[in-house]
Every structure is written in C-alpha cells, then in structure tokens.
C-alpha positions as CSV (number, residue, x, y, z in Angstrom):
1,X,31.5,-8.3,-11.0
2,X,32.5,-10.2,-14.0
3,X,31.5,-14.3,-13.8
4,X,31.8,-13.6,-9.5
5,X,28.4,-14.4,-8.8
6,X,26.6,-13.0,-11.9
7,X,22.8,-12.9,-12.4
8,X,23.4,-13.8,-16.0
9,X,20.2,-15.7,-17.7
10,X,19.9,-16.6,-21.7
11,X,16.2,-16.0,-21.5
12,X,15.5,-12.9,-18.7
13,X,12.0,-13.8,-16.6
14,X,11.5,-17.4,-18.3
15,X,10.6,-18.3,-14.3
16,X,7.6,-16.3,-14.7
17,X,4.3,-17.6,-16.3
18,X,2.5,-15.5,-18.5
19,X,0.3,-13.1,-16.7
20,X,3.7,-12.9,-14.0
21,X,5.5,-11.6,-16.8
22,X,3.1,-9.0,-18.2
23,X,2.6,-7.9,-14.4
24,X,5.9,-7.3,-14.5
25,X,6.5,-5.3,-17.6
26,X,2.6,-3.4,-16.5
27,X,5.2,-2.3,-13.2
28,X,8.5,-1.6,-15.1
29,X,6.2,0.8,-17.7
30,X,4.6,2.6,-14.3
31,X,8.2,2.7,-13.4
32,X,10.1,4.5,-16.3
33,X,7.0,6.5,-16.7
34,X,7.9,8.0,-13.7
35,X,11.5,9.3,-14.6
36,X,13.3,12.2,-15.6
37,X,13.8,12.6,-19.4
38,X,17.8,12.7,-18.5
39,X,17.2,9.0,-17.6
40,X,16.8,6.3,-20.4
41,X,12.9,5.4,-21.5
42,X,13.8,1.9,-21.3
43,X,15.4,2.4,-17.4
44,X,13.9,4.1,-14.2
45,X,16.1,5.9,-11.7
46,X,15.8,5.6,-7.6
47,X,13.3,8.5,-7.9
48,X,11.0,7.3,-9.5
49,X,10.8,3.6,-7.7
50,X,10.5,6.3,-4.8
51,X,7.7,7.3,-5.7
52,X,6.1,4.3,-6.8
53,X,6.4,2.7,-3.1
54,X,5.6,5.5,-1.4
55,X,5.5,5.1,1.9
56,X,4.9,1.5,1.9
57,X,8.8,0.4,2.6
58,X,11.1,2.2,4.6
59,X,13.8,3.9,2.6
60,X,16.7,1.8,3.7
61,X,14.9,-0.9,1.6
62,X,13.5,1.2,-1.2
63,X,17.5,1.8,-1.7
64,X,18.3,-1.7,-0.9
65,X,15.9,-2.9,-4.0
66,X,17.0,-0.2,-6.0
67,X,20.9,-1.0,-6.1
68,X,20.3,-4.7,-5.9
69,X,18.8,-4.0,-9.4
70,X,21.4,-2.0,-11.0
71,X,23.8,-4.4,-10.0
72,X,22.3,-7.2,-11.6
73,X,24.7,-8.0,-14.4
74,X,22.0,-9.6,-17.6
75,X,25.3,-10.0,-19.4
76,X,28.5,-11.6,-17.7
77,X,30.1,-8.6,-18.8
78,X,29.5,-5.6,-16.7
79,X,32.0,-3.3,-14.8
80,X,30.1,-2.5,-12.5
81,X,26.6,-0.8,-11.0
82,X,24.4,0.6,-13.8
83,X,23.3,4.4,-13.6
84,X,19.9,2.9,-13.9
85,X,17.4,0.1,-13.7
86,X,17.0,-1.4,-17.2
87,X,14.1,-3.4,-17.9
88,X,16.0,-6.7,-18.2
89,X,17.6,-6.0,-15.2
90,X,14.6,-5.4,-13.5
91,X,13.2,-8.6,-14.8
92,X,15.6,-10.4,-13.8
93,X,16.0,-9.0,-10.3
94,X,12.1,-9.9,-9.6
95,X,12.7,-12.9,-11.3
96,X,15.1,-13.9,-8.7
97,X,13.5,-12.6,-5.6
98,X,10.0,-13.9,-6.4
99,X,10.7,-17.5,-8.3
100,X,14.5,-18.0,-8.0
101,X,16.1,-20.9,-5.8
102,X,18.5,-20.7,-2.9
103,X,21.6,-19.7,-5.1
104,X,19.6,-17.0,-7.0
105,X,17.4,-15.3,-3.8
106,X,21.1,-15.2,-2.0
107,X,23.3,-13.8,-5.2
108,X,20.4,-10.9,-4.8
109,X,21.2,-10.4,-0.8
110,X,24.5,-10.1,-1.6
111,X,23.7,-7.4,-4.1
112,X,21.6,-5.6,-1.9
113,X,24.4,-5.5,0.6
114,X,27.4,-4.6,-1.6
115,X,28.5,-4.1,-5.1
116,X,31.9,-6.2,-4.5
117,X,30.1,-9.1,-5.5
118,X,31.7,-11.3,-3.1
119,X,32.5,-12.5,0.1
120,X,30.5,-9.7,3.0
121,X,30.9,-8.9,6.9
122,X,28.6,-10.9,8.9
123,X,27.5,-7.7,10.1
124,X,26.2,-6.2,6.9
125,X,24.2,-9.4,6.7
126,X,22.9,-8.6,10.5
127,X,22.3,-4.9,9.1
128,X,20.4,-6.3,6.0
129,X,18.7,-8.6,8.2
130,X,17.4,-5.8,10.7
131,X,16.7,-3.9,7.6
132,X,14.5,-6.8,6.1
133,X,12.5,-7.4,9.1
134,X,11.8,-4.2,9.9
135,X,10.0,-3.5,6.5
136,X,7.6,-6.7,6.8
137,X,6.6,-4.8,9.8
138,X,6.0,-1.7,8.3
139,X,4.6,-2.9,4.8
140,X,1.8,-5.1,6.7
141,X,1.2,-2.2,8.8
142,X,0.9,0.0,6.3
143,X,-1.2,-2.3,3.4
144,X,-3.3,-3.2,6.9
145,X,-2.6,-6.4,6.5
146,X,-2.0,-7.6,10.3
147,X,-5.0,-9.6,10.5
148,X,-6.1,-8.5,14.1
149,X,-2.7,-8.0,15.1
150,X,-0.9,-5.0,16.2
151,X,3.0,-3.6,15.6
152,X,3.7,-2.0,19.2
153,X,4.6,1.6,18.7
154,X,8.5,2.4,19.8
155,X,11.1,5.0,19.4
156,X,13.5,4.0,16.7
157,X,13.2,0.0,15.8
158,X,11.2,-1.7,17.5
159,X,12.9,-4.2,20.0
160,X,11.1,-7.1,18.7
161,X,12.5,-6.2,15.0
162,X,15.5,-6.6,16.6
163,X,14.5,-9.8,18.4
164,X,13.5,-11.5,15.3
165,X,16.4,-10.3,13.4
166,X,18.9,-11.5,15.8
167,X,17.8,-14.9,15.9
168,X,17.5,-14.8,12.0
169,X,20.8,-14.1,11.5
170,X,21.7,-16.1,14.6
171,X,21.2,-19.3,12.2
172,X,23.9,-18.5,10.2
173,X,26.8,-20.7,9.5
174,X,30.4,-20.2,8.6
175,X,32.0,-22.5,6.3
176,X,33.4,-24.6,9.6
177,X,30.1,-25.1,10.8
178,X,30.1,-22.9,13.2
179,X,27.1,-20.1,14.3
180,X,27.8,-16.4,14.2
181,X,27.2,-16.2,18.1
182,X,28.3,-12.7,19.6
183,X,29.9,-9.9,18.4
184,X,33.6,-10.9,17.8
185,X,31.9,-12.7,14.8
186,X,30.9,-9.7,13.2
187,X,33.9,-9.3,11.3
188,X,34.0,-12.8,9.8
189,X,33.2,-13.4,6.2
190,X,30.1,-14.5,4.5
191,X,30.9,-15.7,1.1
192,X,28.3,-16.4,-1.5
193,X,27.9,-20.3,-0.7
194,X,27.3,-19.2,3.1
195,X,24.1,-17.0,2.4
196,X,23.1,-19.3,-0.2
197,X,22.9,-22.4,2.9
198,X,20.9,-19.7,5.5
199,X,18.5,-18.4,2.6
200,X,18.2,-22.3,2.4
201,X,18.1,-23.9,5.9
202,X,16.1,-20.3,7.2
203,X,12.9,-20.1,5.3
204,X,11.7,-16.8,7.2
205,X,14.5,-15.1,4.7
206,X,13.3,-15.7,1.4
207,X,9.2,-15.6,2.9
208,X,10.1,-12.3,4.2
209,X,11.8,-11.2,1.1
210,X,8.3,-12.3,-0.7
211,X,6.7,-10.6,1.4
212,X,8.7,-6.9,0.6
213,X,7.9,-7.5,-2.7
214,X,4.5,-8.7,-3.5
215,X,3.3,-6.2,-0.7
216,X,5.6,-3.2,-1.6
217,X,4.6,-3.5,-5.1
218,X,1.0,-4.6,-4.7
219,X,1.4,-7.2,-7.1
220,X,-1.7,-9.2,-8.0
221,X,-0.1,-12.3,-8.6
222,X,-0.8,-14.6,-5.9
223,X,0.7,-14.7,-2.1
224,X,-1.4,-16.1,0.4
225,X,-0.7,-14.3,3.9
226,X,-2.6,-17.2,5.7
227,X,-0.2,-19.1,6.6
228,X,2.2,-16.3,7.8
229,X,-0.2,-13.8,10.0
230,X,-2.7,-16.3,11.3
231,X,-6.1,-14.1,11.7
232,X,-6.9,-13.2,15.7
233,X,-9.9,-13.9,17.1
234,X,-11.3,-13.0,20.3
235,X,-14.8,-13.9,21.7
236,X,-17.2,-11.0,21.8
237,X,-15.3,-8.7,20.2
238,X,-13.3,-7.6,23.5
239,X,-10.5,-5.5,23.3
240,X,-7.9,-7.3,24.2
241,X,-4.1,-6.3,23.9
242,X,-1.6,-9.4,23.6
243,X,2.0,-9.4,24.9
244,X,2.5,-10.7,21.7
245,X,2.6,-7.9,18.3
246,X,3.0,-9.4,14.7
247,X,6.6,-10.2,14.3
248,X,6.4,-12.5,17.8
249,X,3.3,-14.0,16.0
250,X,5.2,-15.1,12.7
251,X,7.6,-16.4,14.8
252,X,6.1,-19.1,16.7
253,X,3.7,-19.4,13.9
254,X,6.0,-20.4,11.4
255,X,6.9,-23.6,13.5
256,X,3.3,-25.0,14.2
257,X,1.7,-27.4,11.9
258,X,1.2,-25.8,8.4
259,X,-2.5,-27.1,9.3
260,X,-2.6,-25.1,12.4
261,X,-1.4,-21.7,11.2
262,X,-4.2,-19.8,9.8
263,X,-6.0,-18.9,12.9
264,X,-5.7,-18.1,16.5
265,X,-8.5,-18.0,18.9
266,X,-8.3,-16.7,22.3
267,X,-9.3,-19.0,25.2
268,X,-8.0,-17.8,28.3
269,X,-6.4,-14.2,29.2
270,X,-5.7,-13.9,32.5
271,X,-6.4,-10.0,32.0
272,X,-10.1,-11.0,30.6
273,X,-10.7,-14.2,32.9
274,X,-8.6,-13.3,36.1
275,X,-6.2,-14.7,37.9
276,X,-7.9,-17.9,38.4
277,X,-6.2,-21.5,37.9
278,X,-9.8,-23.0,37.8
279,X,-11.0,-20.4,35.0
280,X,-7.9,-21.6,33.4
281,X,-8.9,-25.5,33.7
282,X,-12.3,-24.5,32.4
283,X,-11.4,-22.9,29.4
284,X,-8.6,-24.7,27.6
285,X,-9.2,-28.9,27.9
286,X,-10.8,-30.3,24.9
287,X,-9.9,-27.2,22.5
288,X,-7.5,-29.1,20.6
289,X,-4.0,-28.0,19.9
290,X,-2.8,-24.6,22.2
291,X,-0.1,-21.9,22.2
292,X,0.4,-20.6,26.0
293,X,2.8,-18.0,26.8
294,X,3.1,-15.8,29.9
295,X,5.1,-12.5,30.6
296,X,7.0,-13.0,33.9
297,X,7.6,-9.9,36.6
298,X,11.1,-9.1,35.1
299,X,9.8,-8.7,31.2
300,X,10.9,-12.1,29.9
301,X,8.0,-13.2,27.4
302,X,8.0,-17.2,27.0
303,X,5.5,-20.3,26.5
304,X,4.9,-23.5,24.8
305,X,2.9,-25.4,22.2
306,X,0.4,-27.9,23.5
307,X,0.1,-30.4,20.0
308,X,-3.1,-32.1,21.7
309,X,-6.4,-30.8,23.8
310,X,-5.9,-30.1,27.1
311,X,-7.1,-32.8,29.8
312,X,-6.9,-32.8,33.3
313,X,-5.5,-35.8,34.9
314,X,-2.6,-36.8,37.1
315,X,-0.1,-38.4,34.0
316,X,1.7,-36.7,31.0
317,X,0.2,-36.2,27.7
318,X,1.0,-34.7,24.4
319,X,3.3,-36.4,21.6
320,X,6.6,-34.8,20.0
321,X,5.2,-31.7,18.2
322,X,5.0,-30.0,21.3
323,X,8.3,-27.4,21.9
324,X,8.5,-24.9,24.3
325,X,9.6,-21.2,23.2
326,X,11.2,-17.8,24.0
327,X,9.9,-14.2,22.4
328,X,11.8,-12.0,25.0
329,X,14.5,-11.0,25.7
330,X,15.5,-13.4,22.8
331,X,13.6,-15.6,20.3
332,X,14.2,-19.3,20.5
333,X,12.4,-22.6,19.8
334,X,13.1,-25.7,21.9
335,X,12.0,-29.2,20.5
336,X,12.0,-32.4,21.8
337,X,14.8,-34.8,22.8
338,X,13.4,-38.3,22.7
339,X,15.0,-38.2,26.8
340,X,11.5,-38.8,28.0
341,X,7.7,-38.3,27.1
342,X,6.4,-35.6,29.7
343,X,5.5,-33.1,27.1
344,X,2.1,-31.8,29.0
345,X,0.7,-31.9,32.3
346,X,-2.4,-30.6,33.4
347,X,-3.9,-31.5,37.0
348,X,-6.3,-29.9,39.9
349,X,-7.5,-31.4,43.0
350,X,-4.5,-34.0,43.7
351,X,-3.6,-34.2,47.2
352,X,-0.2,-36.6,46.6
353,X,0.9,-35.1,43.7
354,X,1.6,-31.7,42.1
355,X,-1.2,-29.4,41.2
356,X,-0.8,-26.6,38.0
357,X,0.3,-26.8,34.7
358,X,3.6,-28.2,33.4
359,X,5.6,-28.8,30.0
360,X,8.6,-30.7,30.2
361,X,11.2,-32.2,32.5
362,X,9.7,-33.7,35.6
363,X,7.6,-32.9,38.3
364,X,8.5,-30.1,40.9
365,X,11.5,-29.6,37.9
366,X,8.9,-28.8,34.8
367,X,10.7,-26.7,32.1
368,X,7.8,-24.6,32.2
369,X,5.2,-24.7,35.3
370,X,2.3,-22.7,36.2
371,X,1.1,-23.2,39.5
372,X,-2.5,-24.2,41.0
373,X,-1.7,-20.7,43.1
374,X,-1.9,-18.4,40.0
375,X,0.8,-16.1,39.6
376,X,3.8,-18.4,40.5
377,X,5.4,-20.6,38.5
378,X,8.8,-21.9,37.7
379,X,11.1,-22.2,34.6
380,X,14.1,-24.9,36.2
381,X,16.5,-26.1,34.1
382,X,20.7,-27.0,34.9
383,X,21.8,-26.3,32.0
384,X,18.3,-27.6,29.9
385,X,15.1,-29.2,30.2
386,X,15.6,-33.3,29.4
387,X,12.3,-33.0,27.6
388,X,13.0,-29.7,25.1
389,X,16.4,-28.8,25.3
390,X,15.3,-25.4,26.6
391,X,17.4,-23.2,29.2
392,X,15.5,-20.9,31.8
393,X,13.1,-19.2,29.9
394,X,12.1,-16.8,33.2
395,X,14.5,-14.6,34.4
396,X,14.1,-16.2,38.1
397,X,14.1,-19.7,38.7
398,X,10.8,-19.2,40.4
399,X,8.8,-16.3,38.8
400,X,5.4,-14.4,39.4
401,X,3.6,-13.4,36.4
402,X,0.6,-10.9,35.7
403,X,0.2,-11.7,32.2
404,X,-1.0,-15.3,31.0
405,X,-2.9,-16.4,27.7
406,X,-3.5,-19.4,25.8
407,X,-4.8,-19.5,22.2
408,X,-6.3,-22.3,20.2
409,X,-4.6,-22.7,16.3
410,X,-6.2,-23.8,13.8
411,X,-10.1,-25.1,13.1
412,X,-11.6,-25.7,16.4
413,X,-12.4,-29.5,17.1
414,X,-15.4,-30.8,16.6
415,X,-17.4,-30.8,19.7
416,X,-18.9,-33.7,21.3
417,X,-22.7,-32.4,20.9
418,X,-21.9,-31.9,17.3
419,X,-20.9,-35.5,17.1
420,X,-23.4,-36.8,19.2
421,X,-26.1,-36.1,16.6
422,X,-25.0,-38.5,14.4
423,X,-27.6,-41.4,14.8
424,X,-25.9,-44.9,15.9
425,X,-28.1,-46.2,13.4
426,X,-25.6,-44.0,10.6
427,X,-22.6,-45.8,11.8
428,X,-22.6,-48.5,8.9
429,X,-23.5,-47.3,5.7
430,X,-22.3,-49.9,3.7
431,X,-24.4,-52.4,5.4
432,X,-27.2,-50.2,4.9
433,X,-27.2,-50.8,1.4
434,X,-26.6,-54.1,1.4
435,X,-29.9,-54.5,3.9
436,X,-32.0,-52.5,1.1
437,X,-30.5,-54.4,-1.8
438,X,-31.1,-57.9,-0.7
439,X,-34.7,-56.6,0.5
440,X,-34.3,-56.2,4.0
441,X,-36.9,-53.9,5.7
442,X,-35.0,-51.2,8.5
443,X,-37.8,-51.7,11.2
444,X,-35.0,-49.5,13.4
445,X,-35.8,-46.7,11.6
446,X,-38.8,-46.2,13.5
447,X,-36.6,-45.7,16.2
448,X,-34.8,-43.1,15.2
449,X,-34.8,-39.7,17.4
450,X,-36.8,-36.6,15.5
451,X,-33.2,-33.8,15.3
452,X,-34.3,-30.8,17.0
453,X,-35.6,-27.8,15.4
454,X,-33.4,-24.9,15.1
C-alpha cells in the first residue's frame, strides 16, 4: 500500500466524541474476547467478528468489513493485509465509515474491494454495490426495522437489490465525465478520486454504509432511521400488500422533501377502494403532498410526486418539486425542465376537455396519465416528457393497469374543521392587548360561539 491511499491518522478515532469512542473500544473488547488464543489479545480474527454479527449481515459483507480492516494501514508503512484486526485499525476503520468525509468513506470501499490499493474494475465496484445493498435489506429485516414495510421473498437476490444497485452505481463517473452505462464499461478503471466523487455526489452510498454498521453492530450511538424508512400507515389496520417493498421505498423516499420523509399514509388502493376514478377523486384532493405509482399489465412499476394537495379543476397545478419516477424494470428519477409548468392535473366531469389524472407534458400527451375509465392510461413521450425529462415509463404507449395507489408523506394538513374553530374574534392578538391596555371593554366577546363538548 505504502502512501497509495493510506488510512494513516496521528491521533486514531479523534472523529469520535467521547461516549463514540468508548463504544467502540466496549465492541473491539467483545471482539478479541471472542478469538482463538493463537490470535493476538489486542487483535480479533474473521471468526470471531463472525460470530459477533451473527446472522445480521450476509457473509459477503461480514468478509467485506473484515478485510477492509486489516487493510487499513495506521502507519504509512505496511506491506500489506494484516493477519488480524488490531485495535487501532479497527478504530480507525469505524472511524472512517461512521464520521469520515468523502475521501476517507471511499479509501474504505476501495479496501473492501481490493488490497492493491489502487485504481479497481468498475465491476468490482457494481459487485460491492450489489453486495452493499443487499445487506441493508437484510440487516433491517433482520433487526425488524422496516417500519411496516416488507422485503419481498425471492430466490437468490432479490431483483429490486439489483434494481437499486444498478442505478447506484449507474451514477458513476469516469474521469472524462462520462457514466458507466452498459457492460463494455465494466472493464474501465475506477481510481481513488473516482469513488471519492460518487461516495460524494451519491449520498445513498455512505447512508447505506451507516446503515451496515450502526445496525450490524447495534451500536447505541445515535442513527435516526426516520428519515430513511418512512413508517407505513394504513387506515384500519387492513392488510394491504404494496407493489412497493423497502428498497423501492428508500428510493423515492430519499428524493422527497427531507420534511416529507418520515411517514407514508395510504389514501387510495385500487385493491382496497376498487377500480373507481371517482373513489380516487374522493380520496386524495386536499391531503397535501402525494406519491402515486401504478404497476402496468407488463410488470413496469412507475409513478410520480404530487408537491401540492390534489384539486380537481380543469388547469395545471403543482410547482417544481414535483418529478415523475421509475421502480421497475429500472429505478430512475425525472425532475423538471423549466419547458413548461404542467406539473399536475386532476379533472372529472369536463365535457370539452380531457377527463383523468395527468403529470407532465400536455394534454392527450401527459408523461404520465390515468384515465377517467380506470384501468387505461398512457405514458407518451418522443424521446422525453417537456415537463420531467422522463422517457416511457410503461412498457406500452397506452397501458392497462390493475394495481394503483397513492400515499400521503409527511404530517397530514391541517384540515379545514380544525381551522375553522379558531374564533374570527382570535385573528388579531396584538390588538387585543392593546384594546385591554388602553381600557377598552370587548363587548364581542359576548358573541363568541360556546366550542363543543367532546
């Protein structure tokens, strides 16, 4: 390794506060507890961190951990992989993963993935990548930590492990600029500067590799899940199976609002409420910012996010934080342009103009359209949608769909019979106290309704 991307530090774990830092050495003490007597007191082996975990990460990332921390090099001077973790390199390793920057979190990856120390394939990153987002899967499965979510059950990865990988890694550039798009890529190089700019730009990387920790370890230090796995909810306790699982939940999670992201609240299912266009219009206007997404007849999972309530009316509505999305058979985001302004539509009962449910581009040409006959819509788009940018989302121009939901995010709004009993005679405080302080008598007090007794 020698100076080639070292992890050398004068003081090892000064990132850490105080009670981080005893953590720490509480877990390295469990650890070498846990090994042979062949292996140094001060260093574990890949045994015992084994054991430790459990079954809480897969083993592909139990090993992954393991030799990213033996090749951690506390001196500048190392030849190469330690026969074991020593407590400084341990240290140092969680140091790194848990409070480092860009440069540190990626000099990690690249240990994880080789022991050259240098430049890598691109497709041991797409390996590591797989490997990464498969155990956040599995360790929120396993600490039951999905928050009314599920992780669909599959024979070997899961496809949507895959998904998410793919479009992780997907971001990726080369030194050029250029994206690692298809698989003559995969035998590119990645040197240490180009993982250091995705770990930056991609923030799903170093959150995930948080995430592998803090849950694989059960530290007690803080890490608030809130904001990553937004809890479910679903009226009356139904059971109710989205198309969505977990990892498809991150996803478009991660680009709401941060305000928006620590709860989703089911408000129309086309499974629970039927394929009705006016149960739809009944249930979602004034609900406040939406996520609706559809499976169409051929598989392709797609939707968009509604950054305003719902209203039904015959223009557009909605500002620039909407985007339309993709979950299957790829994961995409698809923002706005600035082309145009017809970021939601919602209308019923029109007899000169169209009827259904539309984000972007224009009418009878919506990037996304449901129609006022449920069950047909239309995804048109040569080669994108002016508003988003997106492509087809369906896999037909015109699709039929079975599947259709739409969830509220984030704190419902305050509803308009909650408003309402606010007194008119509340609306000006401050003159209120002026009235009483010059002497003024309220005679409109008297007037003031009795609230009702609950």
């Amino acid at each position: 390794m020698g100076n080639n991307g070292s992890c050398s530090e004068p003081n090892v774990g000064s990132q850490f506060l105080p009670e981080e830092r005893a953590e720490v050495d509480r877990l390295f003490g469990a650890l070498s507890e846990k090994s042979s007597s062949s292996t140094s007191p001060r260093s574990f082996s890949l045994k015992a961190l084994k054991s430790h975990i459990g079954e809480a990460l897969p083993p592909e990332m139990v090993i992954r951990l393991y030799d990213g921390m033996c090749r951690v090099d506390v001196t500048g001077q190392a030849k190469g992989p330690s026969g074991s973790v020593s407590r400084e390199q341990f240290t140092l390793a969680m140091s790194h993963l848990l409070k480092g920057n860009s440069k540190e979190k990626s000099l990690m990856i690249l240990k994880m993935v080789s022991a050259t120390g240098g430049a890598v394939k691109a497709r041991e990153i797409q390996k590591f990548t797989e490997d990464l987002v498969g155990a956040v899967a599995h360790v929120l499965t396993h600490r039951q930590e999905l928050r009314g979510w599920t992780q669909k059950k599959a024979l070997g990865p899961p496809p949507r492990v895959r998904v998410l990988a793919a479009q992780l890694f997907s971001e990726m550039k080369l030194a050029d600029g250029k994206k690692l798009l298809g698989p003559q890529h995969l035998d590119c190089d990645c040197d240490p500067a180009v993982i250091e700019d995705w770990v930056y730009r991609v923030h799903l990387v170093p959150t995930f590799l948080s995430v592998v920790i803090h849950r694989g370890f059960l530290l007690q230090s803080s890490l608030n899940l809130a904001t990553l796995v937004p809890q479910r909810e679903v009226d009356r306790g139904q059971e109710f199976e989205s198309v969505l699982d977990v990892l498809s939940v991150i996803y478009v999670n991660s680009h709401l609002p941060r305000e928006r992201q620590h709860r989703w609240h089911l408000l129309f299912s086309s499974k629970l409420h039927g394929h009705s266009f006016a149960q739809l219009c009944g249930r979602i206007p004034r609900q406040g910012p939406c996520v609706l997404l559809l499976e169409d007849c051929d598989g392709h999972v797609f939707g968009g996010f509604a950054s305003c309530s719902w209203a039904i009316k015959p223009q557009f509505q909605g500002d620039d934080r909407c985007f339309l999305f993709s979950i299957s058979p790829r994961m995409a985001v698809h923002t706005c342009t600035g082309y145009n302004d017809h970021y939601m539509y919602l209308n019923q009962g029109q007899q000169t103009i169209p009827n259904g449910l539309g984000m972007g581009g224009q009418h009878n040409y919506f990037g996304l359209w449901i129609d006022v006959d449920f069950g047909k819509g239309h995804s048109k788009a040569k080669p994108t949608c002016t508003t988003y940018n997106s492509p087809q989302l369906s896999a037909q121009e015109d699709f039929r769909f079975e599947k259709m939901e739409v969830w509220a995010v984030g704190d419902p709004p305050q509803t308009e019979s909650a408003a309402s009993k606010k007194s008119v005679l509340d609306s000006n405080p401050e003159a209120q106290v002026v009235l009483l302080m010059s002497g003024h008598t309220r005679h409109s007090d008297g007037l003031r309704e009795v609230p009702d007794q609950e």
